[in-house]
N, CA, C and O atoms as a GROMACS GRO file, in nm:
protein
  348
    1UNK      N    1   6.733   9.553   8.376
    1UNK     CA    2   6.874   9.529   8.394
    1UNK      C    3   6.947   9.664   8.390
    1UNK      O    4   6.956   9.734   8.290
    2UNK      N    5   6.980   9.681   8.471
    2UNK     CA    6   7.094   9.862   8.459
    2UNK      C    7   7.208   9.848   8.470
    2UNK      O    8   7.266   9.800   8.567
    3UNK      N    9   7.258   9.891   8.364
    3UNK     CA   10   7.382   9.910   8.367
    3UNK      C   11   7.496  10.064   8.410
    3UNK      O   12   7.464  10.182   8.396
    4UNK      N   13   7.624  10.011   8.460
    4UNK     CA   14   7.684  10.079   8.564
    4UNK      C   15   7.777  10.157   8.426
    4UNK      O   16   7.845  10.119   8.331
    5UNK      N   17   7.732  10.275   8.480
    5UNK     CA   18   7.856  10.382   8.372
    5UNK      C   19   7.971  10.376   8.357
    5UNK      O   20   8.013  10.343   8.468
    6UNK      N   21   8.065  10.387   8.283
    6UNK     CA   22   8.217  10.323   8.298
    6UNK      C   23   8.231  10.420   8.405
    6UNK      O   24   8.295  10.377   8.501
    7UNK      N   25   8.174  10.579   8.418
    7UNK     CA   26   8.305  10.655   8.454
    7UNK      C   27   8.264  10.581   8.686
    7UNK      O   28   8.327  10.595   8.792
    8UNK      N   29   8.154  10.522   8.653
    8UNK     CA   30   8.130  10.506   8.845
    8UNK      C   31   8.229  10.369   8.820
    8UNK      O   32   8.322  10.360   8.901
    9UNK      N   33   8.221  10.283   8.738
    9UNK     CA   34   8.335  10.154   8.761
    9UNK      C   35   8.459  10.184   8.769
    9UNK      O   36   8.548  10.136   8.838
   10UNK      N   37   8.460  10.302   8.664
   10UNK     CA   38   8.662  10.349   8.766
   10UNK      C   39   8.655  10.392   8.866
   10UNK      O   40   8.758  10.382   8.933
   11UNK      N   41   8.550  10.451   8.923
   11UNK     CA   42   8.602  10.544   9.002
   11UNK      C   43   8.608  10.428   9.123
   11UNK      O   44   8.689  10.441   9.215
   12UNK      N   45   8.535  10.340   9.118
   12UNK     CA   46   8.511  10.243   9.234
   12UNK      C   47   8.666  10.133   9.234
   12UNK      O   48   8.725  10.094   9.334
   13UNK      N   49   8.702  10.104   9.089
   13UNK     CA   50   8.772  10.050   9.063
   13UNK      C   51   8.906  10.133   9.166
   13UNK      O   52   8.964  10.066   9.252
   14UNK      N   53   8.940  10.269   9.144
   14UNK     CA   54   9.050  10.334   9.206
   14UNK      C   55   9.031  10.364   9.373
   14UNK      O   56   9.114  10.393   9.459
   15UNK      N   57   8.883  10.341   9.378
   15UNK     CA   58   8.801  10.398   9.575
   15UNK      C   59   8.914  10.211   9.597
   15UNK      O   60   9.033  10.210   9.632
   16UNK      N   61   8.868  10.142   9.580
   16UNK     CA   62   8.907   9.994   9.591
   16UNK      C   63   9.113   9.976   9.624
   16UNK      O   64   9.172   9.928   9.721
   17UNK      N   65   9.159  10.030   9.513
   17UNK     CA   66   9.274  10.039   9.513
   17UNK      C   67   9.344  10.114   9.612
   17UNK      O   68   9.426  10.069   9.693
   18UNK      N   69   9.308  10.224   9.600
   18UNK     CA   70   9.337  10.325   9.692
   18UNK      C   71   9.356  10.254   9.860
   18UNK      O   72   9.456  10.256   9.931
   19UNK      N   73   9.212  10.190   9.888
   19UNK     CA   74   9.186  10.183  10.013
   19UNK      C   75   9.270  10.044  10.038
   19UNK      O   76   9.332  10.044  10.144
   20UNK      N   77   9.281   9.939   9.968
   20UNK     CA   78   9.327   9.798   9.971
   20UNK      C   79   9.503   9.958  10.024
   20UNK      O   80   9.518  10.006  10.136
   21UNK      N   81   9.576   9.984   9.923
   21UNK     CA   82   9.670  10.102   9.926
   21UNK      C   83   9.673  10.130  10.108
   21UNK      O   84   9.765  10.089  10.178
   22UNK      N   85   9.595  10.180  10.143
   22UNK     CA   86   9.639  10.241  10.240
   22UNK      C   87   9.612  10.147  10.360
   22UNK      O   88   9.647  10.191  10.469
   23UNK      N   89   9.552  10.018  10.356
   23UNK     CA   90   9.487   9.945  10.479
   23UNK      C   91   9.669   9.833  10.479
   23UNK      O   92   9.746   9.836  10.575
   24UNK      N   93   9.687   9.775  10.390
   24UNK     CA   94   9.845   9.768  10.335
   24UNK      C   95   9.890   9.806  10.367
   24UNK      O   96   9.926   9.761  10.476
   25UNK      N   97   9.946   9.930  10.325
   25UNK     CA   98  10.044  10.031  10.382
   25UNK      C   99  10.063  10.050  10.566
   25UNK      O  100  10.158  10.028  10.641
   26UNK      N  101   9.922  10.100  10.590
   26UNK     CA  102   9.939  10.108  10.727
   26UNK      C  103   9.965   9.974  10.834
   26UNK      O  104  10.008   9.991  10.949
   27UNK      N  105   9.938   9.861  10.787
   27UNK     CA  106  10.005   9.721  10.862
   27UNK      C  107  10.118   9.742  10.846
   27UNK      O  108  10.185   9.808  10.926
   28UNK      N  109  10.158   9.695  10.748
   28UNK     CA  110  10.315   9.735  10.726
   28UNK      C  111  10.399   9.804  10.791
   28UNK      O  112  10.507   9.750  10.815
   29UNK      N  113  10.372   9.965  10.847
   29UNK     CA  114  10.413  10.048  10.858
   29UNK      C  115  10.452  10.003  11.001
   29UNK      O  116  10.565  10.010  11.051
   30UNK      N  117  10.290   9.934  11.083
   30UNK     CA  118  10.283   9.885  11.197
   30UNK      C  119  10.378   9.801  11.226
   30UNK      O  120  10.454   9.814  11.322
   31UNK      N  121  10.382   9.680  11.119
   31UNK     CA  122  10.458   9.594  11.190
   31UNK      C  123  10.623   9.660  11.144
   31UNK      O  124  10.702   9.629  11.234
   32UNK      N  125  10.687   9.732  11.044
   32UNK     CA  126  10.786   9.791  11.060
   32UNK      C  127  10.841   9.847  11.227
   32UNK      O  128  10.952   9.814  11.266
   33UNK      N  129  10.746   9.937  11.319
   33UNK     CA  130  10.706   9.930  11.397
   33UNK      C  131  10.727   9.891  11.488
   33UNK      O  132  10.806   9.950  11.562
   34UNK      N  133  10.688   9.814  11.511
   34UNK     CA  134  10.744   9.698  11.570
   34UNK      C  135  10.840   9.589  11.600
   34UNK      O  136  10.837   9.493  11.676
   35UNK      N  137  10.932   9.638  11.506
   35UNK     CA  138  11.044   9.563  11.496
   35UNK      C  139  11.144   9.614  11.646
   35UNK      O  140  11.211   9.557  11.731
   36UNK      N  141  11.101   9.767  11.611
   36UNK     CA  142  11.208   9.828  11.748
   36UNK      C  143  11.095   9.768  11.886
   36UNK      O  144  11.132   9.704  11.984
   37UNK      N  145  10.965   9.810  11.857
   37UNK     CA  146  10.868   9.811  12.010
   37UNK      C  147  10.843   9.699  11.998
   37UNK      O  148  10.881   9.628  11.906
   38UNK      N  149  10.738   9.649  12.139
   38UNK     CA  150  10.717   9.451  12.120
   38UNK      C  151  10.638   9.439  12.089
   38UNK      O  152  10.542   9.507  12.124
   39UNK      N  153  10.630   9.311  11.977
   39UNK     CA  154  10.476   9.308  11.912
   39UNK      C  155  10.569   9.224  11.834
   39UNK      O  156  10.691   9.215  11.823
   40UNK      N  157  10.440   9.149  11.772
   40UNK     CA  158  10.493   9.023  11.661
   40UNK      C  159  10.536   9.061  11.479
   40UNK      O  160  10.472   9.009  11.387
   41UNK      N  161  10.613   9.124  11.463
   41UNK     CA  162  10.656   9.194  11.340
   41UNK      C  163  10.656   9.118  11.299
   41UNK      O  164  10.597   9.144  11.194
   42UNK      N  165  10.695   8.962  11.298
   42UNK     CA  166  10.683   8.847  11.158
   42UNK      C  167  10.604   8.806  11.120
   42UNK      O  168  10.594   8.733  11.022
   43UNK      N  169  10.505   8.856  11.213
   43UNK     CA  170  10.366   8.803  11.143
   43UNK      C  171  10.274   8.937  11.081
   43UNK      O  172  10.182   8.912  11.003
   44UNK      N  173  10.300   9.055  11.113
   44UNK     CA  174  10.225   9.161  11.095
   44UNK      C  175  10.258   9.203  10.951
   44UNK      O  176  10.166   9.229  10.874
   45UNK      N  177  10.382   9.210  10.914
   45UNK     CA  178  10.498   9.265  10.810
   45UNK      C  179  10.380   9.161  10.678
   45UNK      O  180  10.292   9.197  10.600
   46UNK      N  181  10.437   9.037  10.710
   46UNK     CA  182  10.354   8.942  10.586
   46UNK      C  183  10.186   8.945  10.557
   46UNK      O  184  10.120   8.927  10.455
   47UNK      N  185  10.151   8.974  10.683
   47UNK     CA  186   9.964   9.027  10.688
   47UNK      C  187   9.959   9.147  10.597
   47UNK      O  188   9.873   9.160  10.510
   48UNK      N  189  10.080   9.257  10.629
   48UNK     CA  190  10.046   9.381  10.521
   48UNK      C  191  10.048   9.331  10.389
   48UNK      O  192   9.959   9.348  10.305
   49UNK      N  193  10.160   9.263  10.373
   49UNK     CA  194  10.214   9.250  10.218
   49UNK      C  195  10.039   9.167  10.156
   49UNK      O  196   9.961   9.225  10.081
   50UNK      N  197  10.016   9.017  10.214
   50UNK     CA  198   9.915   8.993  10.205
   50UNK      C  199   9.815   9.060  10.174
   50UNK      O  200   9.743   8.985  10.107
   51UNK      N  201   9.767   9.165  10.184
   51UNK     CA  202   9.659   9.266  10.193
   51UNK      C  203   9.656   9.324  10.056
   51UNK      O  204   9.567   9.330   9.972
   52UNK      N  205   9.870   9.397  10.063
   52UNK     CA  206   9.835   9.484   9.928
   52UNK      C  207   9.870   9.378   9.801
   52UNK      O  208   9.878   9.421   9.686
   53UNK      N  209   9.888   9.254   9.829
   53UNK     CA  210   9.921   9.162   9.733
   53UNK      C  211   9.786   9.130   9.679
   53UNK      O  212   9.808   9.053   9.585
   54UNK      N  213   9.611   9.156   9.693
   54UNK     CA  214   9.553   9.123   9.709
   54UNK      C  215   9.534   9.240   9.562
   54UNK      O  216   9.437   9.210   9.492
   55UNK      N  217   9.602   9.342   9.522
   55UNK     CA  218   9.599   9.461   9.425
   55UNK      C  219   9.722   9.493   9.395
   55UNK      O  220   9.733   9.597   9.331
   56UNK      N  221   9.837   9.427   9.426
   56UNK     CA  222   9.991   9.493   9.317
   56UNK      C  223  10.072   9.388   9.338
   56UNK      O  224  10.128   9.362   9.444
   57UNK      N  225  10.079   9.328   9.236
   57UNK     CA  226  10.163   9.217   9.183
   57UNK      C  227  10.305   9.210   9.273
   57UNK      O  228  10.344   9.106   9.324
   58UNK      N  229  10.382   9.349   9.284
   58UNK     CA  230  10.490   9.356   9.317
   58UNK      C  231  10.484   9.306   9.502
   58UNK      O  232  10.586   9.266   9.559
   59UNK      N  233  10.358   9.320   9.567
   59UNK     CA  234  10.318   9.272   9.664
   59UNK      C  235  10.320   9.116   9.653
   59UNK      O  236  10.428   9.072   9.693
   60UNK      N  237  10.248   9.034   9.618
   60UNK     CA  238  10.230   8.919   9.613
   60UNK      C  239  10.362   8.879   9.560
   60UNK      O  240  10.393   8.809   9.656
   61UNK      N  241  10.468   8.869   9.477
   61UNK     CA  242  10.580   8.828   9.444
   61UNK      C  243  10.676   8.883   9.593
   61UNK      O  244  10.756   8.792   9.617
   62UNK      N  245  10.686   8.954   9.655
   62UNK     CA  246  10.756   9.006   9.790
   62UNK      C  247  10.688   8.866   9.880
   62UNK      O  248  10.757   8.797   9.956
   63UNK      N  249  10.569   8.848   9.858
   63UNK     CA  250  10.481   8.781   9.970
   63UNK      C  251  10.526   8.677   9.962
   63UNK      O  252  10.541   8.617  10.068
   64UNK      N  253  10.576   8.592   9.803
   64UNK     CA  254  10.607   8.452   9.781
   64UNK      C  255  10.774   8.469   9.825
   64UNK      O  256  10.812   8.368   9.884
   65UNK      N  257  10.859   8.551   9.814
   65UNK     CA  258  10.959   8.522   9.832
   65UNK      C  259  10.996   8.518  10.005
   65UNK      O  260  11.102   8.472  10.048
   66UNK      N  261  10.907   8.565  10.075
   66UNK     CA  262  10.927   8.561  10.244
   66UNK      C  263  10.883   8.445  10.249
   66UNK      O  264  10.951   8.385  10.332
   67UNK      N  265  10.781   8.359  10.193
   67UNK     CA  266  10.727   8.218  10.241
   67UNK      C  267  10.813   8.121  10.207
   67UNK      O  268  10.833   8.021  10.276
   68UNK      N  269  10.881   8.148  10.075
   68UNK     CA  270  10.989   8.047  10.047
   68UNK      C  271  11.105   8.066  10.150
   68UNK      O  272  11.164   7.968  10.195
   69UNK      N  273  11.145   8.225  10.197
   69UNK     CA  274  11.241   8.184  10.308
   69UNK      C  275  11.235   8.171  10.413
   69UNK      O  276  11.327   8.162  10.495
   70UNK      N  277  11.142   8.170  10.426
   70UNK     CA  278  11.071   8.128  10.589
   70UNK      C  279  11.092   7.958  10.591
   70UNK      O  280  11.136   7.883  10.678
   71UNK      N  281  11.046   7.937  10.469
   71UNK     CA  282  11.042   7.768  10.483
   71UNK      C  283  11.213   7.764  10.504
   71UNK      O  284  11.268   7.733  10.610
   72UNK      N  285  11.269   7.795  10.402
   72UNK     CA  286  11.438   7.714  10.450
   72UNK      C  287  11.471   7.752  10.565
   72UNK      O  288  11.543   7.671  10.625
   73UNK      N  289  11.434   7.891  10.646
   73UNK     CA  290  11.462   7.928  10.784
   73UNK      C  291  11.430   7.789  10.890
   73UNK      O  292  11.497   7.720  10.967
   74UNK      N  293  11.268   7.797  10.837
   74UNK     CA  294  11.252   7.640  10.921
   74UNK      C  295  11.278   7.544  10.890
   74UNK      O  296  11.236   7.459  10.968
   75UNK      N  297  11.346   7.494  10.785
   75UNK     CA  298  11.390   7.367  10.756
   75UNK      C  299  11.551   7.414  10.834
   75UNK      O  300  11.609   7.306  10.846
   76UNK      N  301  11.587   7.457  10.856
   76UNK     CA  302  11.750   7.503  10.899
   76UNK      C  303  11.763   7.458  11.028
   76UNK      O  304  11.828   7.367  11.079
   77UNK      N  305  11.646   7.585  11.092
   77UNK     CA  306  11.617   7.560  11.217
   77UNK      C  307  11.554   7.398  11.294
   77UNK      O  308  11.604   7.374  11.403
   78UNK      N  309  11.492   7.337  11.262
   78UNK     CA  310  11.454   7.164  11.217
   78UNK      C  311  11.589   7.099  11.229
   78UNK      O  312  11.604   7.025  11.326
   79UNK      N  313  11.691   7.114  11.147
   79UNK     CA  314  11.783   7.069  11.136
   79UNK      C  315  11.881   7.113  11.253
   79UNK      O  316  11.956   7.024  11.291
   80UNK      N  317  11.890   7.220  11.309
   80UNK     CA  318  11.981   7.307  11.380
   80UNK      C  319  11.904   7.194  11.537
   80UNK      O  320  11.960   7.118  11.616
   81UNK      N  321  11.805   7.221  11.525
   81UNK     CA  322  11.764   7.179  11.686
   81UNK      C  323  11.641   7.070  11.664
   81UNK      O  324  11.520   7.088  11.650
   82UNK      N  325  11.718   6.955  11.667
   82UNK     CA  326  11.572   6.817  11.643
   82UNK      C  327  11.513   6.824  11.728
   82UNK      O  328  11.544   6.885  11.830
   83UNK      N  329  11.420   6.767  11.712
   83UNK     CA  330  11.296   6.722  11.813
   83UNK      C  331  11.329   6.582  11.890
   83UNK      O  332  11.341   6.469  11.842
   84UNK      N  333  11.339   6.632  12.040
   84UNK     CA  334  11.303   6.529  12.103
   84UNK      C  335  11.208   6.428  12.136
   84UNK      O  336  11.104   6.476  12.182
   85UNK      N  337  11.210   6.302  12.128
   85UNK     CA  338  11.076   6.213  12.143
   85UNK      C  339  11.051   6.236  12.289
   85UNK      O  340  11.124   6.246  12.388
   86UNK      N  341  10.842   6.246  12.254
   86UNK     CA  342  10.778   6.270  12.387
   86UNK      C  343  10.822   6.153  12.437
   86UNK      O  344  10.870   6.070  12.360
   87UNK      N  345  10.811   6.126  12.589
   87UNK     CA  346  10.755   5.978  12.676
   87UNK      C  347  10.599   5.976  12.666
   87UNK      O  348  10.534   5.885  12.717
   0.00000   0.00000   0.00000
């Protein structure tokens, strides 16, 4: 049975962070991005957060508060423009 030295579990622990850090970051950045050029920013923006929410709290609480307003967006929008019945 071998055991892993603390100092390789931090360091893997921070290789991990780091990289979750920058794979995050750079969606983000993308779909920021994209807000001016064409491309789907509402979906790219929440894929980043997703990612770094996956390693910083302050991510995943950003992540829950776009899903909660996304929902009243679409409950608004639902309301704003019903659905017509197919034939």
């Amino acid at each position: 049975m071998s055991v892993v030295p603390p100092l390789i579990a931090v360091t893997y622990k921070w290789a991990r962070r780091c990289a979750i850090a920058l794979v995050g970051g750079t969606v983000i950045l993308i779909g920021v991005a994209m807000i001016v050029l064409p491309g789907p920013a509402f979906i790219v923006i929440p894929a980043g957060l997703a990612i770094l929410g996956l390693e910083f709290a302050w991510a995943k609480q950003w992540l829950n508060k776009i899903r909660a307003t996304g929902g009243q967006m679409m409950d608004s929008a639902a309301r704003y423009w019903p659905r017509k019945p197919q034939r």
